[in-house]
N, C-alpha and C positions, 0 to 999 in steps of 0.2 A: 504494500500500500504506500504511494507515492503524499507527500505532503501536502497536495491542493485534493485529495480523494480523502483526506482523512479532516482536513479541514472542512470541507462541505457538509463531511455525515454528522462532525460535531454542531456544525449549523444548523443541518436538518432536525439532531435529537433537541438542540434548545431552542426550538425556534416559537412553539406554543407555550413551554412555559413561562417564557421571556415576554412572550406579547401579554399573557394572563398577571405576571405581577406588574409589566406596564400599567395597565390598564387599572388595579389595583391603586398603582401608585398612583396614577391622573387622578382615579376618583376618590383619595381617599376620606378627602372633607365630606360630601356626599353621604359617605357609608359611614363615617365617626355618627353625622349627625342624626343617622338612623337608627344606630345600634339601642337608643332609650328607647325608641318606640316598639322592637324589636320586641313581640313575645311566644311567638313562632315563627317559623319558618318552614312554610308549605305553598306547596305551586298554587291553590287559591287562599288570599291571605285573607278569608273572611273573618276569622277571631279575629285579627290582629286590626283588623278595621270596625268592629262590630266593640273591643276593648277600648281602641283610641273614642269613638265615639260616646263610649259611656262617661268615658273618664272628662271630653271637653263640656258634656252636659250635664255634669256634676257639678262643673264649675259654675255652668248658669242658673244653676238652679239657688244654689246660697245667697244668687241677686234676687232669685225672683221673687222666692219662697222663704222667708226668714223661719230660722225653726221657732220653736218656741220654748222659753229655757223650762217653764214647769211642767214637771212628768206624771204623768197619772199615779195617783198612790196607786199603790202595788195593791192585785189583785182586778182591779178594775178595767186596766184595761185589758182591750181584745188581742189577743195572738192575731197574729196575718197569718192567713193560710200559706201565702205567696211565701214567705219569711221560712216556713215552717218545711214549705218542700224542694230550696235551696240544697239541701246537700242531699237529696234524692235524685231530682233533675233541674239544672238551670232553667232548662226551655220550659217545663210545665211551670217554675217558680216566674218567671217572663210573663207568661199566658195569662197565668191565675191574678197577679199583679196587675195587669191590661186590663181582664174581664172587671177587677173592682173598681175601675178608676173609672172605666168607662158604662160601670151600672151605676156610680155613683152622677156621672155625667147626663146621662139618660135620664134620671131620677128630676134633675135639676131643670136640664130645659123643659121637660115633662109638666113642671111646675110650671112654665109658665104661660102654659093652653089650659091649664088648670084641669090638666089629666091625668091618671098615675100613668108610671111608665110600662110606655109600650114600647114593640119591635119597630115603631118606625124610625124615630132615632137610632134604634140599635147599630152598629155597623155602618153608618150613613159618616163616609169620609169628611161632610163638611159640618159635622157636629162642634168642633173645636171652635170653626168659626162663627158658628152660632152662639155659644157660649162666651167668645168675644165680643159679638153686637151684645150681647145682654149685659156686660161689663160683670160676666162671672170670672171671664180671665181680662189679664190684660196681655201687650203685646208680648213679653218674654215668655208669659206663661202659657202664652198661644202656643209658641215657637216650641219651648219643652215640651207641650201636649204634643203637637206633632214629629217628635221629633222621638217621641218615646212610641207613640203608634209604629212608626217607620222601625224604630228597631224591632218590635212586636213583630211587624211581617216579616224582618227579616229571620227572624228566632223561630217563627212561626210555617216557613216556606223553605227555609236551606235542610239540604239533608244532610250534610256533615257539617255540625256546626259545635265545638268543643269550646264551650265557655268556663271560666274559669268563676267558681264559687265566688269573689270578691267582686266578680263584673254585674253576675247577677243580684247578689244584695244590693248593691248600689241602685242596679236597674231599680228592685223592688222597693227601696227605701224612699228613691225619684217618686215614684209612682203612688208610692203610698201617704208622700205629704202633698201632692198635686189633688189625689181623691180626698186628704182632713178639708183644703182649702173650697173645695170645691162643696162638699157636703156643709161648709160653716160657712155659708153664702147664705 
């Protein structure tokens, strides 16, 4: 083997992994700045989108929704169901959480045709914005209504969807000061 045949085949064998930590290296601010958001890594990155999303509308909720510092003496109050089947299944604790917000939702607009509630608000996508003309929500707590719907379908509609127990407490804890506010209207 002559020196330009033995040159070439060294070029040939480093030629992909020289380009791969190139490329690395170009991009490496990019990929720094991704690594926090980073909680899986799978060819559809729906947790890792369905987690970020929980986590920016948690932030908006503590504008929208002030908790309130006094807590039920003990005994009184009610367990969430939603709360309760968290470390059974996220998705049914998702579900169960949706269904109370939005029969407590029902219940409200319901009130003011002076009917109890029926299936016609049920499921009716523009229920949120009804309860904004009536000044049951206002703007932010439109945007979280909807924005907690949206992850509902998507909890509701993905077949592989692996959430992580601290995404859906939050979901259901979202959920379940948006239906106190909503029921103390």
């Amino acid at each position: 083997m002559d020196g330009f045949t033995f040159t070439s085949e060294i070029v040939k064998a480093l030629a992909w992994p020289s380009a791969v930590i190139g490329i690395v290296f170009l991009l490496r601010k990019p990929i720094v700045e991704l690594v926090p958001l980073m909680k899986k890594l799978k060819y559809k990155e729906l947790e890792l989108e369905f987690s970020q999303e929980v986590q920016d509308l948690k932030s908006k909720v503590s504008d929208a929704l002030p908790r309130k510092d006094k807590q039920p003496p003990l005994g009184i109050a009610k367990p969430s169901k939603a709360l309760d089947l968290v470390s059974y299944s996220t998705r049914a604790a998702i579900i169960e959480a949706w269904i109370e917000l939005e029969a407590a939702a029902v219940e409200v607009a319901s009130s003011f045709w002076s009917q109890p509630p029926s299936d016609v608000f049920r499921n009716d996508p523009k229920l949120g914005d009804y309860l904004h003309q009536c000044k049951v929500l206002d703007d932010k707590q439109l945007v979280i209504y909807k924005k907690l719907r949206q992850l509902r379908n998507k909890s509701a509609h993905t077949e592989e969807l692996s959430l992580s127990e601290s995404d859906a407490r939050a979901y259901v804890e979202m959920a379940s000061n948006l239906t106190k506010h909503i029921k103390n209207f």
